[in-house]
C-alpha positions in Angstrom: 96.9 170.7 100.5 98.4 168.8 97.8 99.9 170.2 94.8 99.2 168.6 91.4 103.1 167.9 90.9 103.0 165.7 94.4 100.1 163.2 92.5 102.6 162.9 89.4 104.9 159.5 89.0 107.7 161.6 90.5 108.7 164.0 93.3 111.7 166.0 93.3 112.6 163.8 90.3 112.4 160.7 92.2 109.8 158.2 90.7 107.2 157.5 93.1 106.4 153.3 93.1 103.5 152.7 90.2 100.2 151.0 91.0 101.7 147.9 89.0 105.4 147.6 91.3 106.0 145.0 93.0 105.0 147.1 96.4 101.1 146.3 95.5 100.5 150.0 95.9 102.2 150.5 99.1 104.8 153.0 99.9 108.6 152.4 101.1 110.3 154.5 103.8 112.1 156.6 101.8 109.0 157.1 99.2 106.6 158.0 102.3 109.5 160.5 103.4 109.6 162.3 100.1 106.0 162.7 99.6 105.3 163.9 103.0 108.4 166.9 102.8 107.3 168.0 99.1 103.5 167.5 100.3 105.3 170.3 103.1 106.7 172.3 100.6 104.1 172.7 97.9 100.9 173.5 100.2 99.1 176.4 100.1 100.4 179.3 102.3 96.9 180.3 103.2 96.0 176.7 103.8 98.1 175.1 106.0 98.1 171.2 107.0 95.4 170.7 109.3 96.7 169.2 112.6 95.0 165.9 112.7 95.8 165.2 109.0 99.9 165.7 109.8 99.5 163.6 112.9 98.0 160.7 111.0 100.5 160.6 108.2 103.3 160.4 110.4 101.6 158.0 112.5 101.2 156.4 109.4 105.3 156.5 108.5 105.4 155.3 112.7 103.5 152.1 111.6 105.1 151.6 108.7 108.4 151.7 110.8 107.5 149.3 113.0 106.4 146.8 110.7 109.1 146.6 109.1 111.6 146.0 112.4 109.3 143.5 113.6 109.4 141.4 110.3 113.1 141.9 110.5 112.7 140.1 114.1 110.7 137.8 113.0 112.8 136.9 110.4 116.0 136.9 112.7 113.8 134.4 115.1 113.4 132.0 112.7 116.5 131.6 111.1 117.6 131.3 115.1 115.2 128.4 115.6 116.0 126.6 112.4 120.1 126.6 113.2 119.2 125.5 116.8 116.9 122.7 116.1 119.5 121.3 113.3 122.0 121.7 116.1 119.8 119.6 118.7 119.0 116.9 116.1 122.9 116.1 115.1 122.9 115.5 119.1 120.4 113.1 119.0 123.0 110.9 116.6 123.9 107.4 118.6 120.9 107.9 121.5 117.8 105.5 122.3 114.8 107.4 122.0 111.1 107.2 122.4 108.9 109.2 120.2 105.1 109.0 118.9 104.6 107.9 115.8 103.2 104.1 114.0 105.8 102.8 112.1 107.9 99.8 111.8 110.7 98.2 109.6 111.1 95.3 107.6 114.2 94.1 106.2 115.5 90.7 105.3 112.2 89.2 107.0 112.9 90.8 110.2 110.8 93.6 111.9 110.9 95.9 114.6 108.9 96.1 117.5 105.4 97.5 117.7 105.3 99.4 120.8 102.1 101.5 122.3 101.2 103.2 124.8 97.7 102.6 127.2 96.0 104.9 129.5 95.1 102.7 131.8 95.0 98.4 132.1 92.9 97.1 128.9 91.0 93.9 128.1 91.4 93.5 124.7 93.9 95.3 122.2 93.5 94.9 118.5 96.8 95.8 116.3 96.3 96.5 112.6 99.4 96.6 109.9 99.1 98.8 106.9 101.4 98.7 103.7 102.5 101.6 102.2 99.2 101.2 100.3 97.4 101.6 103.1 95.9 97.9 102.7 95.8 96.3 105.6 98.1 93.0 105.9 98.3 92.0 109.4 95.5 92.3 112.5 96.7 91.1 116.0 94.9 90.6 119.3 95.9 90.3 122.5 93.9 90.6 125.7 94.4 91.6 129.2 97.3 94.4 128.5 98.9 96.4 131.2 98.8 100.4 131.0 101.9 102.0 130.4 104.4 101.8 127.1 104.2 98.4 125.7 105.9 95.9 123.5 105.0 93.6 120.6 107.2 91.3 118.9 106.4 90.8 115.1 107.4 88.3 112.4 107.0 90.4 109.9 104.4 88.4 108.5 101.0 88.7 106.8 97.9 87.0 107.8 98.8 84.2 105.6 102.4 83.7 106.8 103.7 84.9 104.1 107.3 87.2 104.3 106.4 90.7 103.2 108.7 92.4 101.5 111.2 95.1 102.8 110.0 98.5 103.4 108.2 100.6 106.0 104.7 100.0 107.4 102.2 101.7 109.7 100.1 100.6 112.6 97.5 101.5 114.8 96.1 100.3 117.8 92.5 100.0 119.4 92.0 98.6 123.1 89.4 98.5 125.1 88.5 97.7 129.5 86.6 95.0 130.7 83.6 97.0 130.4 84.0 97.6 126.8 84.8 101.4 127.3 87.4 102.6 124.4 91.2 103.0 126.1 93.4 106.1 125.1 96.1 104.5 123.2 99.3 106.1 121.5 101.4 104.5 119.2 105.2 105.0 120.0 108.3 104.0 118.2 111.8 103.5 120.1 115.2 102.9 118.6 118.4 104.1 118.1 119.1 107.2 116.1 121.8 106.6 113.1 121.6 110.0 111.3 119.7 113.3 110.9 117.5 113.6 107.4 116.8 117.2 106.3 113.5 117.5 104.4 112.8 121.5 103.4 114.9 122.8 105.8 113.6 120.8 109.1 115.5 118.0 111.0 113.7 114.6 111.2 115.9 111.5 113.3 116.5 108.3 111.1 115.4 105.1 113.4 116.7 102.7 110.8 114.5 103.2 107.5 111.5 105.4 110.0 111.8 109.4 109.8 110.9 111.1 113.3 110.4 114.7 113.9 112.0 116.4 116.7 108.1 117.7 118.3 107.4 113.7 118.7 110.0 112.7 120.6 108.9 111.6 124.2 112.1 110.3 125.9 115.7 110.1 125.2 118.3 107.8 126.9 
């Protein structure tokens, strides 16, 4: 049984955390400890703990334990993966690599390639540009396409002909088979890496002015 002095703010002259800590009404280790001993000390000599109740409340402390090694773990994991995957990006640094992802480059009127990838042999592929906007400025077609990792050469020109101006842009690309069936298409990106960018603590590979996460790389040479 529990004695009125172990429901009080403090045991044994140690303040017990307050419904309004920080804790959100749960108890630490040490707090759990000194509530269970004077809970020990203060019941009724005639009414001893009951068995079950005793079991539970340190199977309570068990889990409470436990918990807090695994988010200690947990914790120790992460900051593992974090160093590791900085580590693997910096080697990355002077390499050719292939990696998902629509984007392309334009500076000083020249643009990079607009590489995809096909499922299988198509009739008909239909390449659309987007601005940072996300207004379209260029569509391209070309038929009879090969399945595999593929290449387009582009201008870096609008519909019109006109230069457009420096910056990055975004593609997609639709294809489908001499039936008219839809083809799985992805759209890749391959370049050389010149640095490492850190954004919130995670590694992305700079491909002249285009970001690329680690999880899309495909290829490395």
């Amino acid at each position: 049984m529990m004695s009125s002095g172990v429901s009080s703010m403090a045991v044994n002259g140690h303040p017990l955390p307050s419904k309004d800590s920080g804790a959100k009404n749960s108890l630490g280790k040490e707090a759990f400890l000194m509530l269970l001993v004077t809970q020990l000390q203060n019941q009724d000599p005639l009414k001893p703990m009951e068995d079950k109740e005793f079991t539970a409340q340190l199977a309570q402390f068990s889990t409470l334990e436990e918990m807090k090694n695994i988010s200690q773990s947990v914790d120790g994991l992460v900051a593992s993966q974090t160093s590791s995957s900085k580590t693997t990006a910096v080697g990355f640094i002077g390499k050719e690599v292939t990696a998902l992802g629509g984007s392309v480059t334009v500076s000083g009127g020249a643009a990079g390639q607009l590489q995809y990838e096909l499922e299988k042999d198509a009739s008909t592929v239909n390449i659309q540009v987007s601005d940072a906007s996300g207004k379209v400025v260029r569509v391209i077609d070309k038929s009879d396409v090969s399945s595999g990792i593929n290449s387009l050469a582009w201008d870096g020109r609008d519909s019109q002909g006109n230069i457009l101006p420096d910056g990055g842009y975004a593609y997609e690309v639709k294809a489908t088979d001499s039936t008219g069936t839809a083809v799985l298409t992805k759209t890749v990106m391959r370049g050389v890496v010149s640095s490492v960018k850190y954004e919130l603590g995670e590694p992305y590979l700079m491909i002249g002015s285009v970001k690329v996460a680690l999880r899309n790389v495909m290829e490395v040479r």
